[in-house]
C-alpha positions as CSV (number, residue, x, y, z in Angstrom):
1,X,-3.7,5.6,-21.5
2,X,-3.5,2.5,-20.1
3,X,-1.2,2.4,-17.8
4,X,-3.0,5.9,-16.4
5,X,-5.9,3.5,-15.7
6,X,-3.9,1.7,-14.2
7,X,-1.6,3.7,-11.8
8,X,-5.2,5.0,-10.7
9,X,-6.9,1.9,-9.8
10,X,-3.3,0.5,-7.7
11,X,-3.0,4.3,-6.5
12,X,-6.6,3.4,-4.3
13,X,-5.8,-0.1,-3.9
14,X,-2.7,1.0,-1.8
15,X,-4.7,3.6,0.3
16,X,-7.0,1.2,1.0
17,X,-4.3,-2.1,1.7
18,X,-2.7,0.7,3.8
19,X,-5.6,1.6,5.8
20,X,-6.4,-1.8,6.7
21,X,-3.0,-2.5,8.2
22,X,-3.4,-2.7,12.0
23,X,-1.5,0.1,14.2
24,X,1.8,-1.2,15.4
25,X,1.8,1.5,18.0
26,X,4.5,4.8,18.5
27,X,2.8,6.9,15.7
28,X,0.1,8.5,14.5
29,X,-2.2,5.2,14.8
30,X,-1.9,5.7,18.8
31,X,-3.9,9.5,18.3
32,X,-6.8,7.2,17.1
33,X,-6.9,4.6,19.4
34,X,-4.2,1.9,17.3
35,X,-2.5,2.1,20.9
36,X,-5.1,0.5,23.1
37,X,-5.1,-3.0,21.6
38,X,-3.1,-5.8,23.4
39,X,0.0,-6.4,21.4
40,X,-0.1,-10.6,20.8
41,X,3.1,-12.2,20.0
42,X,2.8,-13.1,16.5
43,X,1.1,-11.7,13.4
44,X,-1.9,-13.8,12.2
45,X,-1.9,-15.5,8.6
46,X,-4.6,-13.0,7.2
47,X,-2.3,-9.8,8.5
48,X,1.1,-11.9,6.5
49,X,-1.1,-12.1,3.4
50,X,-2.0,-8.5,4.0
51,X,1.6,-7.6,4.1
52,X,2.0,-9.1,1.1
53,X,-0.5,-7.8,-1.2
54,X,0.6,-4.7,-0.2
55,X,3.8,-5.3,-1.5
56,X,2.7,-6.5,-4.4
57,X,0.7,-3.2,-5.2
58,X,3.0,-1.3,-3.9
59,X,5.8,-2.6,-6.8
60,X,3.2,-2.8,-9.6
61,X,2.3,0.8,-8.3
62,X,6.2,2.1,-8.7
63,X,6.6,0.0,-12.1
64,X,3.8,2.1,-13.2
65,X,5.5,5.1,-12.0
66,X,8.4,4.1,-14.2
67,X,6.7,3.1,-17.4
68,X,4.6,6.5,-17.5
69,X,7.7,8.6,-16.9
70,X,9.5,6.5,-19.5
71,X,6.7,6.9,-22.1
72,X,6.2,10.6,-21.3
73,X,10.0,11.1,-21.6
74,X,10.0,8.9,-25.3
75,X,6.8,11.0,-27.0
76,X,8.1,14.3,-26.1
Protein backbone atom coordinates (compact mmCIF):
# COMPACT_ATOMS: atom_id res chain seq x y z
CA UNK A 1 0.00 0.00 0.00
CA UNK A 2 2.76 1.95 0.52
CA UNK A 3 4.57 2.05 -2.21
CA UNK A 4 1.02 2.89 -4.15
CA UNK A 5 1.17 6.07 -2.09
CA UNK A 6 3.99 6.47 -3.17
CA UNK A 7 4.19 5.87 -7.02
CA UNK A 8 1.19 8.50 -6.76
CA UNK A 9 2.62 11.25 -5.01
CA UNK A 10 6.25 10.91 -7.51
CA UNK A 11 3.73 10.14 -10.50
CA UNK A 12 2.49 14.23 -9.92
CA UNK A 13 5.74 15.31 -8.83
CA UNK A 14 7.13 14.37 -12.26
CA UNK A 15 4.25 16.06 -14.22
CA UNK A 16 4.76 18.86 -12.40
CA UNK A 17 9.10 18.89 -12.56
CA UNK A 18 8.20 18.23 -16.19
CA UNK A 19 6.03 21.12 -16.72
CA UNK A 20 8.30 23.48 -15.27
CA UNK A 21 11.12 22.62 -17.61
CA UNK A 22 11.60 25.52 -20.06
CA UNK A 23 10.93 24.77 -23.90
CA UNK A 24 14.20 23.99 -25.69
CA UNK A 25 12.45 24.71 -28.89
CA UNK A 26 11.70 22.10 -32.24
CA UNK A 27 8.54 20.53 -30.49
CA UNK A 28 5.52 20.87 -29.21
CA UNK A 29 6.67 23.72 -26.69
CA UNK A 30 7.11 26.04 -29.91
CA UNK A 31 2.83 25.57 -30.60
CA UNK A 32 2.67 27.45 -27.18
CA UNK A 33 4.92 30.05 -27.51
CA UNK A 34 8.34 27.90 -25.84
CA UNK A 35 9.79 29.18 -29.28
CA UNK A 36 9.79 32.92 -28.84
CA UNK A 37 12.28 33.19 -26.06
CA UNK A 38 15.92 34.24 -26.77
CA UNK A 39 18.03 31.07 -26.51
CA UNK A 40 21.10 32.34 -23.92
CA UNK A 41 24.21 30.34 -23.96
CA UNK A 42 24.12 28.54 -20.89
CA UNK A 43 21.56 26.96 -18.60
CA UNK A 44 21.19 28.85 -15.15
CA UNK A 45 21.91 27.04 -11.75
CA UNK A 46 18.13 26.90 -10.79
CA UNK A 47 17.25 25.15 -14.44
CA UNK A 48 20.67 22.34 -13.47
CA UNK A 49 19.01 21.77 -10.14
CA UNK A 50 15.80 21.43 -11.93
CA UNK A 51 17.31 18.78 -14.21
CA UNK A 52 18.27 17.12 -11.39
CA UNK A 53 15.37 16.68 -9.33
CA UNK A 54 13.83 15.48 -12.03
CA UNK A 55 16.03 12.81 -12.32
CA UNK A 56 15.84 11.95 -9.12
CA UNK A 57 11.98 11.48 -9.31
CA UNK A 58 12.07 10.21 -12.28
CA UNK A 59 14.45 6.90 -10.83
CA UNK A 60 12.54 6.81 -7.53
CA UNK A 61 9.34 6.87 -9.87
CA UNK A 62 10.77 3.62 -12.09
CA UNK A 63 12.10 1.85 -8.79
CA UNK A 64 8.58 2.06 -7.71
CA UNK A 65 7.49 0.76 -10.87
CA UNK A 66 9.75 -2.25 -10.17
CA UNK A 67 8.98 -2.93 -6.59
CA UNK A 68 5.01 -2.93 -7.19
CA UNK A 69 5.36 -5.29 -10.13
CA UNK A 70 7.74 -7.46 -8.07
CA UNK A 71 5.29 -7.55 -5.12
CA UNK A 72 2.21 -8.07 -7.30
CA UNK A 73 4.18 -10.86 -9.09
CA UNK A 74 5.34 -12.53 -5.36
CA UNK A 75 1.49 -12.45 -3.65
CA UNK A 76 -0.15 -13.87 -6.64
Amino acid sequence: MGFSIALIVFSGLLMLLVLMHKGKGGGLSDMFGGGMQSSVGGSSVAERNLDRITVVIGLLWFACIIVLGLLMKTNS
